[in-house]
mmCIF file of the N, C-alpha and C atoms, coordinates in Angstrom:
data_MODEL
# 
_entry.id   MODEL 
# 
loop_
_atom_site.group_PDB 
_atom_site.id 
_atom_site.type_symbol 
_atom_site.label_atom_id 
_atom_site.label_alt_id 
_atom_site.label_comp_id 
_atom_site.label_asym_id 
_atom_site.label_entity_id 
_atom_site.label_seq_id 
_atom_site.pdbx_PDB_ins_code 
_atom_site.Cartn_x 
_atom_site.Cartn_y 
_atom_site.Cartn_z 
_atom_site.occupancy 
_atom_site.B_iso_or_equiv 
_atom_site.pdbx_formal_charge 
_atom_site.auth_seq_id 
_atom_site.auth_comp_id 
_atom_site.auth_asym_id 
_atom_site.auth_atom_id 
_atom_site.pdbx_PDB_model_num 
ATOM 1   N N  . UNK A 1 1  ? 6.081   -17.975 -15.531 1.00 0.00 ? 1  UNK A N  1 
ATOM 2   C CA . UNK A 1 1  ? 5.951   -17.287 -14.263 1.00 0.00 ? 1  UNK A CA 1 
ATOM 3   C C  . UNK A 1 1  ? 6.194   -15.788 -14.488 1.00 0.00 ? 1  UNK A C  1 
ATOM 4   N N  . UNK A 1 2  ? 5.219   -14.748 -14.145 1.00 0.00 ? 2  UNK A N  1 
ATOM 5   C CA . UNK A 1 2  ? 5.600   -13.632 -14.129 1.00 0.00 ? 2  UNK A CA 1 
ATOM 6   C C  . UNK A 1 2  ? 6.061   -13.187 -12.789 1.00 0.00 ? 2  UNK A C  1 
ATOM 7   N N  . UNK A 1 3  ? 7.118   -12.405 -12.729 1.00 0.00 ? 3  UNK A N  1 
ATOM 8   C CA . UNK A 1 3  ? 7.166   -11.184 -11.663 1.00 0.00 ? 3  UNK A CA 1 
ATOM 9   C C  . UNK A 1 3  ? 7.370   -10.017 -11.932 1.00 0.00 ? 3  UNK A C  1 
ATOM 10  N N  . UNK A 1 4  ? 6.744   -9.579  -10.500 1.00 0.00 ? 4  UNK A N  1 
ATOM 11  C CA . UNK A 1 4  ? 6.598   -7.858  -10.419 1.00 0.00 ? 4  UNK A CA 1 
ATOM 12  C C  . UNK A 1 4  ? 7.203   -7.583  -9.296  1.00 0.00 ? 4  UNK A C  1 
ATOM 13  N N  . UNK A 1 5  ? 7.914   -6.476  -9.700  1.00 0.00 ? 5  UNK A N  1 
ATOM 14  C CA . UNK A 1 5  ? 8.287   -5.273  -8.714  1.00 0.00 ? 5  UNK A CA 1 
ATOM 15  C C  . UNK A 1 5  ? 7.854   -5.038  -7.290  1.00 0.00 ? 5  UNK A C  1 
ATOM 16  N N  . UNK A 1 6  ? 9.047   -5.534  -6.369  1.00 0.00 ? 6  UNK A N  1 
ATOM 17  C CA . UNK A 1 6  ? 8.273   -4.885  -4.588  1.00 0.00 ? 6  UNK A CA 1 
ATOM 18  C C  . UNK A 1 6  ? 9.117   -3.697  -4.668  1.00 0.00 ? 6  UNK A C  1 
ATOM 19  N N  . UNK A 1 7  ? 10.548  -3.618  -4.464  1.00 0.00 ? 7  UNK A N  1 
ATOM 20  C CA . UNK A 1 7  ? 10.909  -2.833  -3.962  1.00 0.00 ? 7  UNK A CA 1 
ATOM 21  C C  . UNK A 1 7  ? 12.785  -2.756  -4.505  1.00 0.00 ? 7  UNK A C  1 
ATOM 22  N N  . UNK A 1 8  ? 13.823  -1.975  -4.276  1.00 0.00 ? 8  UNK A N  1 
ATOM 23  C CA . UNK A 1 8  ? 14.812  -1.924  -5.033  1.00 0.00 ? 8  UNK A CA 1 
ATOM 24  C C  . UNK A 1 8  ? 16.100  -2.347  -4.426  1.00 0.00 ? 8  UNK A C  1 
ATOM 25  N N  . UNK A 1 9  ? 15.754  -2.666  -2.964  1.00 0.00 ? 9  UNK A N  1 
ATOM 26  C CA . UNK A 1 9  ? 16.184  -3.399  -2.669  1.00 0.00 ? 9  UNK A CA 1 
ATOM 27  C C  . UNK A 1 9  ? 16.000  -3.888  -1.072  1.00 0.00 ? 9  UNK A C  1 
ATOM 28  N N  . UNK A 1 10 ? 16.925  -5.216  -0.129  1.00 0.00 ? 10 UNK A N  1 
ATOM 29  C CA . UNK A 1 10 ? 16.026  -5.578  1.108   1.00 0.00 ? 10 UNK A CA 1 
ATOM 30  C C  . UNK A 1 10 ? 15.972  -4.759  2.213   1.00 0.00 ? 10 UNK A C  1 
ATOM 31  N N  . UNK A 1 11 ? 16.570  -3.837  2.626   1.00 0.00 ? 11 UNK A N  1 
ATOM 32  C CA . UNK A 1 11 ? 16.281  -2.815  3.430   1.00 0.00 ? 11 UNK A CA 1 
ATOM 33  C C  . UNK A 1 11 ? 14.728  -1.798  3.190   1.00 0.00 ? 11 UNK A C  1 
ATOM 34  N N  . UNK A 1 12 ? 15.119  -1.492  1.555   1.00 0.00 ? 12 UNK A N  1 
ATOM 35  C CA . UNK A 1 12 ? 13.814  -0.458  1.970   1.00 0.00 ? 12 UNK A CA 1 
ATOM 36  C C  . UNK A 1 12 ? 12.153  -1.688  1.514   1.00 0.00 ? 12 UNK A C  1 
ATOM 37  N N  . UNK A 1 13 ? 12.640  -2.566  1.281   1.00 0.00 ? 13 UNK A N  1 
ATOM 38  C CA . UNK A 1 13 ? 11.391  -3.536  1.277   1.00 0.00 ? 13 UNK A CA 1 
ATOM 39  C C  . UNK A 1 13 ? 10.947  -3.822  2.933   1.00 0.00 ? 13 UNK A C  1 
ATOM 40  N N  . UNK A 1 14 ? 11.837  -4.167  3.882   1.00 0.00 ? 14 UNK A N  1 
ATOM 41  C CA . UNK A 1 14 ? 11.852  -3.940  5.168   1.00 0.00 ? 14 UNK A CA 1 
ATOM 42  C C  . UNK A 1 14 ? 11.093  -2.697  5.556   1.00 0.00 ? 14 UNK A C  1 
ATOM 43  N N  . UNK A 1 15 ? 11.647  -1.492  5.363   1.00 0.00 ? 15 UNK A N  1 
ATOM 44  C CA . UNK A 1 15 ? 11.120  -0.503  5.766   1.00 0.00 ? 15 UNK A CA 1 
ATOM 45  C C  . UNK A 1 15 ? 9.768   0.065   5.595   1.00 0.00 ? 15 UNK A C  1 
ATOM 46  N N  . UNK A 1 16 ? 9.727   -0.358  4.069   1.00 0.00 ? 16 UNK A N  1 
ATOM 47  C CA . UNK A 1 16 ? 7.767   0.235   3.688   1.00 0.00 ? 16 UNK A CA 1 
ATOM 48  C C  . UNK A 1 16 ? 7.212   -1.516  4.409   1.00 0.00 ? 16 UNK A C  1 
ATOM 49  N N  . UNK A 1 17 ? 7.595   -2.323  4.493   1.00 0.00 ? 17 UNK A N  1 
ATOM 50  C CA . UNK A 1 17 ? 6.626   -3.332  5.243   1.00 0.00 ? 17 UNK A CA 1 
ATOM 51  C C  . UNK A 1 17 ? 6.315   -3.071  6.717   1.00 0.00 ? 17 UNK A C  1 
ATOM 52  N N  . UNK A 1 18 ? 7.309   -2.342  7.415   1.00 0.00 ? 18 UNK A N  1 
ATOM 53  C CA . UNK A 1 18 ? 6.824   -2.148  8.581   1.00 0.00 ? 18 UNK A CA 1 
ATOM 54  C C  . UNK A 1 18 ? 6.199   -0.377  8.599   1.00 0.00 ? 18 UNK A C  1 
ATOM 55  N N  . UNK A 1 19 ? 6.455   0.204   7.686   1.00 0.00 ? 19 UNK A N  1 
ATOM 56  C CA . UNK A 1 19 ? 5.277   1.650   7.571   1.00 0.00 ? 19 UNK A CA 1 
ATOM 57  C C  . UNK A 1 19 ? 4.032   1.061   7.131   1.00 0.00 ? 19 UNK A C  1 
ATOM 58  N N  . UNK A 1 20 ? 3.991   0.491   6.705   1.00 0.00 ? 20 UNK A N  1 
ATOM 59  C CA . UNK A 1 20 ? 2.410   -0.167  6.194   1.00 0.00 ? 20 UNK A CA 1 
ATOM 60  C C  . UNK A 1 20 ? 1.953   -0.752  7.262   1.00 0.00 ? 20 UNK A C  1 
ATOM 61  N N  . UNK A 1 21 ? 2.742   -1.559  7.877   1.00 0.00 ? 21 UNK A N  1 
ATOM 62  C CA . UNK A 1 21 ? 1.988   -2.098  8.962   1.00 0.00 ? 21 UNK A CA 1 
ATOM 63  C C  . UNK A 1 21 ? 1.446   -1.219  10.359  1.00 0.00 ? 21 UNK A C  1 
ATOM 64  N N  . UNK A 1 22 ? 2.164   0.090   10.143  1.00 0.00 ? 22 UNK A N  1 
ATOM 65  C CA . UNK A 1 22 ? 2.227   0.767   11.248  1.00 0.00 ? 22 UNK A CA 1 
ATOM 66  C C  . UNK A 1 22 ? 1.089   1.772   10.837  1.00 0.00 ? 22 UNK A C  1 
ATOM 67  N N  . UNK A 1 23 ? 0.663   1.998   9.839   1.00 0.00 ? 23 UNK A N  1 
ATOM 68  C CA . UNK A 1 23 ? -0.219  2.906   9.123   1.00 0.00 ? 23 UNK A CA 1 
ATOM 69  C C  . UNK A 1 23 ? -2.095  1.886   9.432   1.00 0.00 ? 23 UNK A C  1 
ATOM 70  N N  . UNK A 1 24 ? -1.698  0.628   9.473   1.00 0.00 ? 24 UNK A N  1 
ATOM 71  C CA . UNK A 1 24 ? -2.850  -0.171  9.434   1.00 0.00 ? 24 UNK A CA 1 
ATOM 72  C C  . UNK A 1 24 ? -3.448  0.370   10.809  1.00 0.00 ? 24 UNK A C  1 
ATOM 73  N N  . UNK A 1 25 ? -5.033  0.756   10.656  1.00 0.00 ? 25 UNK A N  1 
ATOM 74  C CA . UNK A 1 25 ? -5.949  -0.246  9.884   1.00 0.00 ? 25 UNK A CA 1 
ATOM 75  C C  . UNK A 1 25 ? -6.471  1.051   8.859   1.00 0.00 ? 25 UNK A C  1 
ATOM 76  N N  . UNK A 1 26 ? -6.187  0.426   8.001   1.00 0.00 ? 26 UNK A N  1 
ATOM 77  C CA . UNK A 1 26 ? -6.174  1.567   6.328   1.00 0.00 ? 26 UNK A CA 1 
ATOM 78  C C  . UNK A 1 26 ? -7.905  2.134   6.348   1.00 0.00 ? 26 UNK A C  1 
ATOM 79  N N  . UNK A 1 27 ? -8.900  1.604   6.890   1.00 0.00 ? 27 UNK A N  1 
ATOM 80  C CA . UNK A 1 27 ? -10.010 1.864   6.552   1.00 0.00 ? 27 UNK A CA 1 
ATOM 81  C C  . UNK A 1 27 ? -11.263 1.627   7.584   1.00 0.00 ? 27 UNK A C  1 
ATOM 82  N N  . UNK A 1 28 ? -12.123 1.960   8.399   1.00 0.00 ? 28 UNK A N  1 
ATOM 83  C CA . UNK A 1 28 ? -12.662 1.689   8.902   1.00 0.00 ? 28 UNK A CA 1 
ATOM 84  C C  . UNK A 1 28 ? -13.706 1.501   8.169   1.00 0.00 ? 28 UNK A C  1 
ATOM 85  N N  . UNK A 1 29 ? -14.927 0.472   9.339   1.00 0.00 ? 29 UNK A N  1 
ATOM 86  C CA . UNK A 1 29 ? -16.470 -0.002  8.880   1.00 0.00 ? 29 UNK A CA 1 
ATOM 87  C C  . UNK A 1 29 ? -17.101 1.464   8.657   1.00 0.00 ? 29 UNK A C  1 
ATOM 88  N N  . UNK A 1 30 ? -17.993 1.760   7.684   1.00 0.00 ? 30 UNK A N  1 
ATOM 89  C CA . UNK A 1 30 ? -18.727 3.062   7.756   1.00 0.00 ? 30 UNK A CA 1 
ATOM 90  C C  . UNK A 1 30 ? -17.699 4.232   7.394   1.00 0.00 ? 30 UNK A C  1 
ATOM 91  N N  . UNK A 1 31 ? -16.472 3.696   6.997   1.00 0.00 ? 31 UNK A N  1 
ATOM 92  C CA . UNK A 1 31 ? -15.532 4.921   6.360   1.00 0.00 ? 31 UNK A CA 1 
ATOM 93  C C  . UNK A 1 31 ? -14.593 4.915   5.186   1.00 0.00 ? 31 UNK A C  1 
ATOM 94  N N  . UNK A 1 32 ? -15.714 3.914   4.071   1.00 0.00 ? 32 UNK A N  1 
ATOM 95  C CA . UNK A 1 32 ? -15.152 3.491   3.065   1.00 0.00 ? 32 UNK A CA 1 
ATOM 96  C C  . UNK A 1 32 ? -14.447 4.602   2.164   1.00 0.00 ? 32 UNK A C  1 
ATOM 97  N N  . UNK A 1 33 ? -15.433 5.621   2.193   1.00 0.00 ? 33 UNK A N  1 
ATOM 98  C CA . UNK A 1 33 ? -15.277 6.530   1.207   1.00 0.00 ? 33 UNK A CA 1 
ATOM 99  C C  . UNK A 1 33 ? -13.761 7.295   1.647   1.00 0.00 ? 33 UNK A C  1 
ATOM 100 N N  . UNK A 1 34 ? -13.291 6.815   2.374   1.00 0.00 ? 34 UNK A N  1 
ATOM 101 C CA . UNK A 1 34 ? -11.638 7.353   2.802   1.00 0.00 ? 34 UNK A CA 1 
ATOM 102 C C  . UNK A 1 34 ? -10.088 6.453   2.070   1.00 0.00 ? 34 UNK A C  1 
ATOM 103 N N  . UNK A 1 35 ? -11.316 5.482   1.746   1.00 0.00 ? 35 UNK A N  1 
ATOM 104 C CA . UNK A 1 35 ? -10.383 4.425   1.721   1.00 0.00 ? 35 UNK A CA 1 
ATOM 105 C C  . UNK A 1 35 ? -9.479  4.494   0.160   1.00 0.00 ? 35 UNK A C  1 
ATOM 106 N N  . UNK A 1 36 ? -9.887  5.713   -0.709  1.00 0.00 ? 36 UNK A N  1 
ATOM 107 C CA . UNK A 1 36 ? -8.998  5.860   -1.812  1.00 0.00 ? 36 UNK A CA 1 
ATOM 108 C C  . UNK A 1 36 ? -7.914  7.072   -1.355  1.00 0.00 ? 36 UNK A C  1 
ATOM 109 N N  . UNK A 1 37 ? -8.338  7.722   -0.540  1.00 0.00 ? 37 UNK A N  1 
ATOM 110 C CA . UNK A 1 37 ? -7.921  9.247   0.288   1.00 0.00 ? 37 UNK A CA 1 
ATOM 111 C C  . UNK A 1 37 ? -5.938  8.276   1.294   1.00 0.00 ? 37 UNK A C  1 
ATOM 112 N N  . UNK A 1 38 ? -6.513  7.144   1.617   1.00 0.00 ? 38 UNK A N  1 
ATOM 113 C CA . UNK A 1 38 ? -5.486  6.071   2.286   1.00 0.00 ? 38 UNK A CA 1 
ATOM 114 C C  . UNK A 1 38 ? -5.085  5.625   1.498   1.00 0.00 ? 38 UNK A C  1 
ATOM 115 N N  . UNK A 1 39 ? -5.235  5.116   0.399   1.00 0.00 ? 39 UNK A N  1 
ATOM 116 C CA . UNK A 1 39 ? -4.198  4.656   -0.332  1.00 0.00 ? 39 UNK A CA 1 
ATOM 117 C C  . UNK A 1 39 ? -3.108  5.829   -0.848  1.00 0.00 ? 39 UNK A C  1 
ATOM 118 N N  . UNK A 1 40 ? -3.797  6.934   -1.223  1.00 0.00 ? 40 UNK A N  1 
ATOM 119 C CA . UNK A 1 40 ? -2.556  7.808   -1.445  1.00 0.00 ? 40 UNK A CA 1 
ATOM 120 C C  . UNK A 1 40 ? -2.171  8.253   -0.499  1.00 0.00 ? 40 UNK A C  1 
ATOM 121 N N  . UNK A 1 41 ? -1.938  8.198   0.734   1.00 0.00 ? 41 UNK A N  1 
ATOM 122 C CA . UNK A 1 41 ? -1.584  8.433   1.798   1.00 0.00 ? 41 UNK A CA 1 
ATOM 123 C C  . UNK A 1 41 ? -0.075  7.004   1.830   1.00 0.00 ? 41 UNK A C  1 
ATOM 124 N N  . UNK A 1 42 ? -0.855  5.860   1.374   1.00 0.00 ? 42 UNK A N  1 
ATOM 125 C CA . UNK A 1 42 ? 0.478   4.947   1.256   1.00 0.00 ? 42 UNK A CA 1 
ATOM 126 C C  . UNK A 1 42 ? 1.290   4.817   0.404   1.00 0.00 ? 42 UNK A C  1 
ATOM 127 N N  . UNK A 1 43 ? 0.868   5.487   -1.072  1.00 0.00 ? 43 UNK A N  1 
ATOM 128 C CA . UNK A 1 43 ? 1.273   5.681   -2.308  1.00 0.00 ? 43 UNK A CA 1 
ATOM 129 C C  . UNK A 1 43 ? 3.063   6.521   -1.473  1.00 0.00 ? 43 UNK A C  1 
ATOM 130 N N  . UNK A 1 44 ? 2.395   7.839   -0.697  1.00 0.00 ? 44 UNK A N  1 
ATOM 131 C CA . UNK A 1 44 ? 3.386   8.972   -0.976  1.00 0.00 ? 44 UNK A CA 1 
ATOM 132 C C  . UNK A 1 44 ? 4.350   7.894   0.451   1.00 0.00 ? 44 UNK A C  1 
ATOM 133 N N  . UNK A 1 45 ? 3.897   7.417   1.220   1.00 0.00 ? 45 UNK A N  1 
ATOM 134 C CA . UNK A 1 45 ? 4.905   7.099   2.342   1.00 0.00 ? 45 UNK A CA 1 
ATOM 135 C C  . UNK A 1 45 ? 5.789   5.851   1.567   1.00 0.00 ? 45 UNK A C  1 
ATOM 136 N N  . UNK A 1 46 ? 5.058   4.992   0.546   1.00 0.00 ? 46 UNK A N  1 
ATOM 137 C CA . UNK A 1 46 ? 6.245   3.648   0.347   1.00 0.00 ? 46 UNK A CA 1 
ATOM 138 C C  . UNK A 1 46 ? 7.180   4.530   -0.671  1.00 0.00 ? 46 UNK A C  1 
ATOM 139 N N  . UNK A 1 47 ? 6.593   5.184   -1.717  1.00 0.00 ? 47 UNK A N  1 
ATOM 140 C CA . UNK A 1 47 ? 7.677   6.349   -2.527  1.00 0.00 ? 47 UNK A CA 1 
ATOM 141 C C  . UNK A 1 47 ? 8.530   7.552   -1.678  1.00 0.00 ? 47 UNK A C  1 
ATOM 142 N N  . UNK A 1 48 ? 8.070   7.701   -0.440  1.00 0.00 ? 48 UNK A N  1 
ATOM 143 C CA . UNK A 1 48 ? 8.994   8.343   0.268   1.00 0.00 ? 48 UNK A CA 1 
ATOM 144 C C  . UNK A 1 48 ? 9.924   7.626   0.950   1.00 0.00 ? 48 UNK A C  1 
ATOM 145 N N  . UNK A 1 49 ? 10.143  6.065   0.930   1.00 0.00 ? 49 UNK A N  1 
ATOM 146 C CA . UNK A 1 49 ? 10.902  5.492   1.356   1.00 0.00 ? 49 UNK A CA 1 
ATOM 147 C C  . UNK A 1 49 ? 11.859  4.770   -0.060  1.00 0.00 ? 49 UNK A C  1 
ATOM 148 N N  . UNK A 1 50 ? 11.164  4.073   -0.886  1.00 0.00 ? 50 UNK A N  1 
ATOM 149 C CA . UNK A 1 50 ? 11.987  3.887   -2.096  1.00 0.00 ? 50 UNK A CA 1 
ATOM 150 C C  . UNK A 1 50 ? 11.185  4.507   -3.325  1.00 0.00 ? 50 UNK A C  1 
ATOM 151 N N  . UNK A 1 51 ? 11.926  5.361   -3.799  1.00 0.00 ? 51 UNK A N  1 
ATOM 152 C CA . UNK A 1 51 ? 10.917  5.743   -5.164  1.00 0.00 ? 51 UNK A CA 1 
ATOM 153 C C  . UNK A 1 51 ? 10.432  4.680   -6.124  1.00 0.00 ? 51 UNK A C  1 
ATOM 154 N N  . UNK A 1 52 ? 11.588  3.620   -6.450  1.00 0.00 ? 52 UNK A N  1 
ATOM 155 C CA . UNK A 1 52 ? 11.229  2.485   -7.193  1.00 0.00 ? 52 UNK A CA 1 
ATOM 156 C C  . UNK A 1 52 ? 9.513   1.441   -6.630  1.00 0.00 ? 52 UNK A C  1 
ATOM 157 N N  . UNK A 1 53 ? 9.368   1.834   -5.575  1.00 0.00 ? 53 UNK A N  1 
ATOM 158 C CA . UNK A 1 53 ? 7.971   1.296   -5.110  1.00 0.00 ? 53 UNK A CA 1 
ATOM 159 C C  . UNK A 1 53 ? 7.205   1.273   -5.612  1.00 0.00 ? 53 UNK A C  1 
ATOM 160 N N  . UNK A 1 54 ? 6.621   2.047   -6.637  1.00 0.00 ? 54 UNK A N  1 
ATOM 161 C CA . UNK A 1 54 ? 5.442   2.604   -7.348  1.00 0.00 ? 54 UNK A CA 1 
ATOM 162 C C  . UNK A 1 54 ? 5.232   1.967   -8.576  1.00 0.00 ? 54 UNK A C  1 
ATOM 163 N N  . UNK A 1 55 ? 6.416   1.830   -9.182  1.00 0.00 ? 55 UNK A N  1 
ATOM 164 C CA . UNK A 1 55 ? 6.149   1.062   -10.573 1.00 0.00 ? 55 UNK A CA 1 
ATOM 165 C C  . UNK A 1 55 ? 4.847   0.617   -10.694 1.00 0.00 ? 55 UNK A C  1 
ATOM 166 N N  . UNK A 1 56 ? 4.824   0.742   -12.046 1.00 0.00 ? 56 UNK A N  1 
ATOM 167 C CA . UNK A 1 56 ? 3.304   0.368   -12.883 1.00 0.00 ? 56 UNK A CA 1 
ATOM 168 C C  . UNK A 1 56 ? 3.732   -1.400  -12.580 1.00 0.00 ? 56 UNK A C  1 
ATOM 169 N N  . UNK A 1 57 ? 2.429   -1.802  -12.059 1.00 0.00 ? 57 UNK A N  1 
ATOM 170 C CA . UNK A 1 57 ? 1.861   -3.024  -12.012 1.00 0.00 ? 57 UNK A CA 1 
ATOM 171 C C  . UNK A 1 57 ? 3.303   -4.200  -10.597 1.00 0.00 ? 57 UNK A C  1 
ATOM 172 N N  . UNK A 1 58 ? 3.806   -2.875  -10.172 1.00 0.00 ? 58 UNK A N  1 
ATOM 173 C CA . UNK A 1 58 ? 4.437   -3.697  -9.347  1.00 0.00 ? 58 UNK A CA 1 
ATOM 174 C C  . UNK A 1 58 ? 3.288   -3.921  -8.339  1.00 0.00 ? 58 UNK A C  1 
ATOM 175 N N  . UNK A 1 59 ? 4.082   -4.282  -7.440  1.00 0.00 ? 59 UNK A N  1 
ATOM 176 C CA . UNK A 1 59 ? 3.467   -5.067  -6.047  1.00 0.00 ? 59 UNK A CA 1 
ATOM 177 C C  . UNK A 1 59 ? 2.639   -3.712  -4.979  1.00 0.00 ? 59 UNK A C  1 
ATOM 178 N N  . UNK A 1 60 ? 3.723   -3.262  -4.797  1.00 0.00 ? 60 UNK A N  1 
ATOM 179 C CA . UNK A 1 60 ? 3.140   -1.611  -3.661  1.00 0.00 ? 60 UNK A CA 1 
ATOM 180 C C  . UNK A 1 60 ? 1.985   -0.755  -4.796  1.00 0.00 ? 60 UNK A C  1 
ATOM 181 N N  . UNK A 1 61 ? 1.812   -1.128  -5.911  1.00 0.00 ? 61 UNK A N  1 
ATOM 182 C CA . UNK A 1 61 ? 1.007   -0.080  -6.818  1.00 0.00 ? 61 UNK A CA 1 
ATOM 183 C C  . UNK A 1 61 ? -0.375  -0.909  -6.634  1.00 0.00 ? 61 UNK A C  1 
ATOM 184 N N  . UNK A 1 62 ? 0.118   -2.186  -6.803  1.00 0.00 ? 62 UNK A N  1 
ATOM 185 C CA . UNK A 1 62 ? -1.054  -3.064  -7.083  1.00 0.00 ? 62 UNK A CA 1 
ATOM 186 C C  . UNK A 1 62 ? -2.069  -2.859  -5.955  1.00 0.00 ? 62 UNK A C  1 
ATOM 187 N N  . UNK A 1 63 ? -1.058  -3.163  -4.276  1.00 0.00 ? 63 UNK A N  1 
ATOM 188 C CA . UNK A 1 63 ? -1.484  -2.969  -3.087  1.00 0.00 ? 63 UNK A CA 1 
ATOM 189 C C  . UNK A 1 63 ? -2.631  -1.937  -2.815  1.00 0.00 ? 63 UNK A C  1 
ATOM 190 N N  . UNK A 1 64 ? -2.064  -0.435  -2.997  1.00 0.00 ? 64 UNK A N  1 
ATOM 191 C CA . UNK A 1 64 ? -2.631  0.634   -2.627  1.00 0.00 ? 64 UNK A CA 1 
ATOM 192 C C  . UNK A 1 64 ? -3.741  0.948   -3.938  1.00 0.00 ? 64 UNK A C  1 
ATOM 193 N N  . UNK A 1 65 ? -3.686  0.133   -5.123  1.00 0.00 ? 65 UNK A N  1 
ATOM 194 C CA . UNK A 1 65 ? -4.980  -0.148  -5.832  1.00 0.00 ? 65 UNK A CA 1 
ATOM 195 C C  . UNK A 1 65 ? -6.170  -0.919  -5.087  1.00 0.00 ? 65 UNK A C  1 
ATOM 196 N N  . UNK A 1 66 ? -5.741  -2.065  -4.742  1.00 0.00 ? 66 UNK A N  1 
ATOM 197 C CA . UNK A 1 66 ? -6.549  -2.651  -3.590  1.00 0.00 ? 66 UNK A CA 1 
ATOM 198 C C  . UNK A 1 66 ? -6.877  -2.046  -2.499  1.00 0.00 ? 66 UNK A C  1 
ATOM 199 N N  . UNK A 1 67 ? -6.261  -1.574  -1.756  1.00 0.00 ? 67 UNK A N  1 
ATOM 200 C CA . UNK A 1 67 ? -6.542  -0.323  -0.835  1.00 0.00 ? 67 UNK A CA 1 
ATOM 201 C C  . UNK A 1 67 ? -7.694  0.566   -1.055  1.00 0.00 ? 67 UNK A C  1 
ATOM 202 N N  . UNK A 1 68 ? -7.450  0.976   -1.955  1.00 0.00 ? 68 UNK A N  1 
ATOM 203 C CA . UNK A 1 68 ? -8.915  2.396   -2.739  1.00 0.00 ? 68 UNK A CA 1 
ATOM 204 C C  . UNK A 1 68 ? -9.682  1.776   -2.646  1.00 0.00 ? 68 UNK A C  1 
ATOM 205 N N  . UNK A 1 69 ? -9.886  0.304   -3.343  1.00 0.00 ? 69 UNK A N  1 
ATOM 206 C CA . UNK A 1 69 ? -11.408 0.118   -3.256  1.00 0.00 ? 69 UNK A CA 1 
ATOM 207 C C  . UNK A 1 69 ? -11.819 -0.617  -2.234  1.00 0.00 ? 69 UNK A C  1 
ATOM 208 N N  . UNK A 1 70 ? -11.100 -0.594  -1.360  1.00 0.00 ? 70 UNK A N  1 
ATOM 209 C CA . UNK A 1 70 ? -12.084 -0.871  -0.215  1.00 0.00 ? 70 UNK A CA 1 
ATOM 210 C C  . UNK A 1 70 ? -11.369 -3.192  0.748   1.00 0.00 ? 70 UNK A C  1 
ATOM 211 N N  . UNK A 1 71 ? -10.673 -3.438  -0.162  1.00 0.00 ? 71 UNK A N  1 
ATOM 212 C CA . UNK A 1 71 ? -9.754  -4.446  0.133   1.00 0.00 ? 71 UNK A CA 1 
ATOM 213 C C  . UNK A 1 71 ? -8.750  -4.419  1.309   1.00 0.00 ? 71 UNK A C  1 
ATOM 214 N N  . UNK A 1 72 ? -8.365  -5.095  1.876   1.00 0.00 ? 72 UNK A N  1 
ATOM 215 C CA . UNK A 1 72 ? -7.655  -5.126  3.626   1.00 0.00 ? 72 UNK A CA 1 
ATOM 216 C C  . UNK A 1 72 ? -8.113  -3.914  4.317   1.00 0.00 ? 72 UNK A C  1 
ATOM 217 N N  . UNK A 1 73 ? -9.476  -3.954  4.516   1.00 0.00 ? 73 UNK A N  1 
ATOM 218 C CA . UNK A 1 73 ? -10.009 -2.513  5.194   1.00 0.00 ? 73 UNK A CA 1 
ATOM 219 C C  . UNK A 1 73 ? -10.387 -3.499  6.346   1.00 0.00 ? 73 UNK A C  1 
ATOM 220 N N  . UNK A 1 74 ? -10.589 -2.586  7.267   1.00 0.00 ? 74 UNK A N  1 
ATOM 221 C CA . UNK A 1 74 ? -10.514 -3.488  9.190   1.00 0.00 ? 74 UNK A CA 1 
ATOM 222 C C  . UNK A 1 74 ? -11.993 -3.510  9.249   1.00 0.00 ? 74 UNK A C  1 
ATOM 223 N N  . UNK A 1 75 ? -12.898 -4.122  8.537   1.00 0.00 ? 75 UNK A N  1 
ATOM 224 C CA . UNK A 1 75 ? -14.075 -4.260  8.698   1.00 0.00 ? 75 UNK A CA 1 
ATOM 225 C C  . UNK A 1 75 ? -14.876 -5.892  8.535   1.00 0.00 ? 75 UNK A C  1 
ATOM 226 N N  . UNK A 1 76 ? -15.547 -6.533  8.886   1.00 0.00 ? 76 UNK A N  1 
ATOM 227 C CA . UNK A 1 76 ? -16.035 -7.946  8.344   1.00 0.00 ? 76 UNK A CA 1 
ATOM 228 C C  . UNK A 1 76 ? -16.072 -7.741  7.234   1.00 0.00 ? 76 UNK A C  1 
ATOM 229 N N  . UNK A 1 77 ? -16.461 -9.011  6.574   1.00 0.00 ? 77 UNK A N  1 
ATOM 230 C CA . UNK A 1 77 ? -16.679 -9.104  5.009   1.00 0.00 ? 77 UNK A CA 1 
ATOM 231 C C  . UNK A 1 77 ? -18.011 -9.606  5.489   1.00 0.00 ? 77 UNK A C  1 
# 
């Protein structure tokens, strides 16, 4: 079993889960090309809440990788 990295501890895992949620909807239909411009937009808010967020191949890095390209964007599939 591997694990990765959310956060450093349960408060600020709390806290970037409800800034993320409050930041949603990361991307609109017809406004993909924003949608890497939003992820660093979530990059700097979950590292402005715990710096440990970011880690290589943790969870919040992985996220706002998915984010850029166009993944949990508020549009149909």
């Amino acid at each position: 079993m591997t694990t990765h990295h959310v956060n450093s501890d349960l408060d600020s895992f709390n806290r970037c889960v409800a800034a993320v949620i409050a930041r949603f909807p990361f991307c609109a239909e017809g406004d993909e090309e924003r949608c890497g411009e939003v992820a660093e937009e979530l990059r700097d808010l979950v590292s402005g809440i715990d710096e440990t967020a970011r880690v290589h191949n943790g969870f919040r890095e992985t996220f706002c990788d998915d984010v850029a390209i166009g993944d949990h964007a508020d549009w149909d599939a």
